[in-house]
N, C-alpha and C positions, 0 to 999 in steps of 0.2 A: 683576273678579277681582283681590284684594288678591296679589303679589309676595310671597313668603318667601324670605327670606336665610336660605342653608345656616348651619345653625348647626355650625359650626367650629371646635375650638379651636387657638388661635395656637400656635406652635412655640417653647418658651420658651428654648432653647439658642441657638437664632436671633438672638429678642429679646435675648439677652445678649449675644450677638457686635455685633450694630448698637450695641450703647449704647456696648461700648468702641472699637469704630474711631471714631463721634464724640464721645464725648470725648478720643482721639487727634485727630481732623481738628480740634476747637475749640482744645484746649490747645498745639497745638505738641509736645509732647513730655514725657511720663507716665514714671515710675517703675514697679516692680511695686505697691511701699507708695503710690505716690499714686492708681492707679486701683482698687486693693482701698479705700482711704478713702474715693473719691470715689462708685465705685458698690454697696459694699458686697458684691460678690463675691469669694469667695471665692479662696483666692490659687491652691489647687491648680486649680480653675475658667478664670482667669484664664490661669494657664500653657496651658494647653489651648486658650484661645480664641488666645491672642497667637499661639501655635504654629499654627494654622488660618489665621490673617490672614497671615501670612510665608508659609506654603508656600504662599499664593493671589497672591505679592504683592503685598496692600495695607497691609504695615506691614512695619517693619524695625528691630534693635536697636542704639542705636547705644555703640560702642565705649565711649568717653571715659568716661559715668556711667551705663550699662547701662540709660538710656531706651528708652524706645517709641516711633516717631515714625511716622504713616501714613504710607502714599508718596507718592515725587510723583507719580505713575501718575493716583492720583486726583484730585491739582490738575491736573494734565497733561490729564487726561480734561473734569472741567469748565469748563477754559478753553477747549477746541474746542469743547463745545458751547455755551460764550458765543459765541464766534464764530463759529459755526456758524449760532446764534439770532439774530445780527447781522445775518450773510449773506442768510438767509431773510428778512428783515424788509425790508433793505433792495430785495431783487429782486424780492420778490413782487409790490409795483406794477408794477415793470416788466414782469416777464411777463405784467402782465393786459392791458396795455398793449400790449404785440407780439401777444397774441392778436388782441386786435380791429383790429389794423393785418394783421395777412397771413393773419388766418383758423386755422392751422395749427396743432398745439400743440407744445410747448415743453416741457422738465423741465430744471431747473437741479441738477447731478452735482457730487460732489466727490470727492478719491479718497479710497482705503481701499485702501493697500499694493497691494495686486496687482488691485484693479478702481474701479471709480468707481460713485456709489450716488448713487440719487433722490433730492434732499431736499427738492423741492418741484417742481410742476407745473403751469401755465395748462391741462392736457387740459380738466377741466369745464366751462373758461370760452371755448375755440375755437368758434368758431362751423360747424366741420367738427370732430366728435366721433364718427366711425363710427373709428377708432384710437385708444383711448384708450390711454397711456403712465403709464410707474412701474407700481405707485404706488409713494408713498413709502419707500425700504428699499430699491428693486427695485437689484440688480445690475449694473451694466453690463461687456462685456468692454472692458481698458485696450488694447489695441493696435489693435483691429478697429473698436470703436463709434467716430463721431464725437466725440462727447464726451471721451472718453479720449484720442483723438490729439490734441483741442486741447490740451486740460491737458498731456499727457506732453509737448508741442512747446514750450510757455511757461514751465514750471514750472523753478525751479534747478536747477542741474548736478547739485550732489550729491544732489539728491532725483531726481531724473532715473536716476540710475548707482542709487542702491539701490533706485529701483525696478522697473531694468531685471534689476537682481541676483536679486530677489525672481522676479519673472516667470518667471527659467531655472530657481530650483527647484522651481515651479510642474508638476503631472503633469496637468492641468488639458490636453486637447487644445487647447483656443480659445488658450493660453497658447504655443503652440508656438515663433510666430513668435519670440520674444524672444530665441531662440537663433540666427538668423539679421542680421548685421550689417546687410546688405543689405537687407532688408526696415525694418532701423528706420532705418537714413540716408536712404531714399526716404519715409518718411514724414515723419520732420523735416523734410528740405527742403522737401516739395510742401506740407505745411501751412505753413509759414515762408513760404515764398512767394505764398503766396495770401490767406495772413493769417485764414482759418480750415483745419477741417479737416472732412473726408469720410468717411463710409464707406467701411469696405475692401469693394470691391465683391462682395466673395462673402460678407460679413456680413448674416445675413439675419436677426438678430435675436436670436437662441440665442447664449449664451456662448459653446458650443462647436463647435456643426456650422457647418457652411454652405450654402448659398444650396439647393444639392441633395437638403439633406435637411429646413432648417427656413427658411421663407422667407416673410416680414409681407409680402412684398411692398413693402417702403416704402424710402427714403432717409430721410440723415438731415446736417443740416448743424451743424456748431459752433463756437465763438468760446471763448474762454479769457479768464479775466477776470482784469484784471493790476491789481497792485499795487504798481507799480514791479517789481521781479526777482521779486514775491512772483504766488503765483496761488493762488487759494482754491478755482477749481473755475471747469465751463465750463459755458454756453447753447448750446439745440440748437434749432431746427425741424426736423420730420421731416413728411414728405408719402408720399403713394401714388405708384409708380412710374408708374401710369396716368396720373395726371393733370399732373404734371412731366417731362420727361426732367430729365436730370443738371444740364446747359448753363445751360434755362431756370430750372429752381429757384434755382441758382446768382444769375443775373440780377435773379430774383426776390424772395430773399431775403436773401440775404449782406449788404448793405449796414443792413439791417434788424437781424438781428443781430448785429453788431458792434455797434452803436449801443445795442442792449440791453444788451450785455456793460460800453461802455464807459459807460453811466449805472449800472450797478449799481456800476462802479467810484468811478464821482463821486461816489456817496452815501454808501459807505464810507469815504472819506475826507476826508467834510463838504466838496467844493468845489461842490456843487451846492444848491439845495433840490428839497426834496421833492415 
């Protein structure tokens, strides 16, 4: 059986908006008379598009000689996911590698303002795969999961305070804690001291509920991977409560992961090889 492609036709108001934000992102910085020469668009057109790109912010006009310039939103944007592409490159060995040393699986999180997100995962490659974790994209809560209290314990001051900022205007129930001092200076400390971080024990998996109402039944342990002051996101194993207590996984794994954490660090900043 021969596949047919919907035949579709393209949206050309669309098509006209992409041409002039890259010829803003190539050129640096456009005139009206230079991007009406360039793309042969019409200027009333043009005003239209420009006006649609600003109130989105991805361009802005600037003062001095009444240029176009895209934003930096969007260099901003594709520089994280350079590094982000980085990140994933460099850990991926690694978590294939701590799969088949502890069995368990793994998702390496990075944050995203108010929670931390899957960007990559060994679940496929564990050799214990009745839990599978992410996928990719999946959500994590920043104060409860393990992963989020590694990162939030490692990560800079002032990224630490605005993201603590963030959390409290958060209506988000899982987000609550953020408003209690006491709950977040106990976490600092006991992750800081033990050199990773745990599940908040009534985290049962769900953003928001807990253990009583949504519960994987599993733990979860993580390391925070540093860059010197900088931290790009943290390494987790997570197990069934069945067949760990707390104490023993701890025993079991912790030293395992860190050493994940801290190879994925050595590769990003070329003192290791590959």
């Amino acid at each position: 059986m021969t596949t047919r492609t919907p035949q579709v036709k393209s949206i050309r108001a669309l098509a006209r908006g992409l041409e002039v934000l890259q010829l803003l992102q190539t050129s640096g910085a456009l005139t009206l008379a230079d991007l009406h020469r360039l793309s042969g668009i019409p200027k009333a057109s043009l005003l239209r598009i420009l006006k649609t790109l600003m109130e989105h912010g991805l361009a802005w006009q600037r003062m001095a000689d009444n240029a176009y310039v895209a934003s930096f939103t969007l260099t901003e944007l594709a520089a994280r996911m350079d590094r982000e592409s980085e990140l994933v490159e460099a850990a991926s060995p690694i978590l294939a590698r701590l799969s088949e040393q502890v069995q368990w699986p793994s998702v390496l999180a990075v944050p995203r303002l108010t929670h931390m997100e899957v960007i990559e995962t060994n679940a496929s490659r564990a050799r214990i795969d009745s839990i599978p974790l992410g996928p990719v994209g999946f959500q994590v809560n920043m104060l409860r999961s393990a992963s989020g209290r590694a990162w939030l314990s490692a990560c800079e001051d002032p990224i630490r305070d605005a993201t603590l900022n963030r959390l409290r205007q958060s209506r988000r129930p899982g987000d609550r804690f953020a408003h209690s001092p006491d709950y977040i200076d106990r976490l600092l400390t006991e992750t800081r001291s033990q050199g990773f971080a745990l599940r908040d024990p009534d985290f049962g998996g769900d953003f928001d509920a807990g253990r009583a109402t949504v519960d994987d039944k599993r733990d979860s342990l993580a390391v925070a991977i540093r860059l010197g002051n900088h931290c790009p996101g943290a390494i987790n194993i997570t197990w069934t409560k069945r067949a760990f207590t707390r104490d023993k996984a701890v025993a079991t794994f912790a030293d395992a992961v860190r050493q994940a954490a801290s190879d994925v660090a050595l590769r990003l900043t070329g003192s290791s090889a590959p």
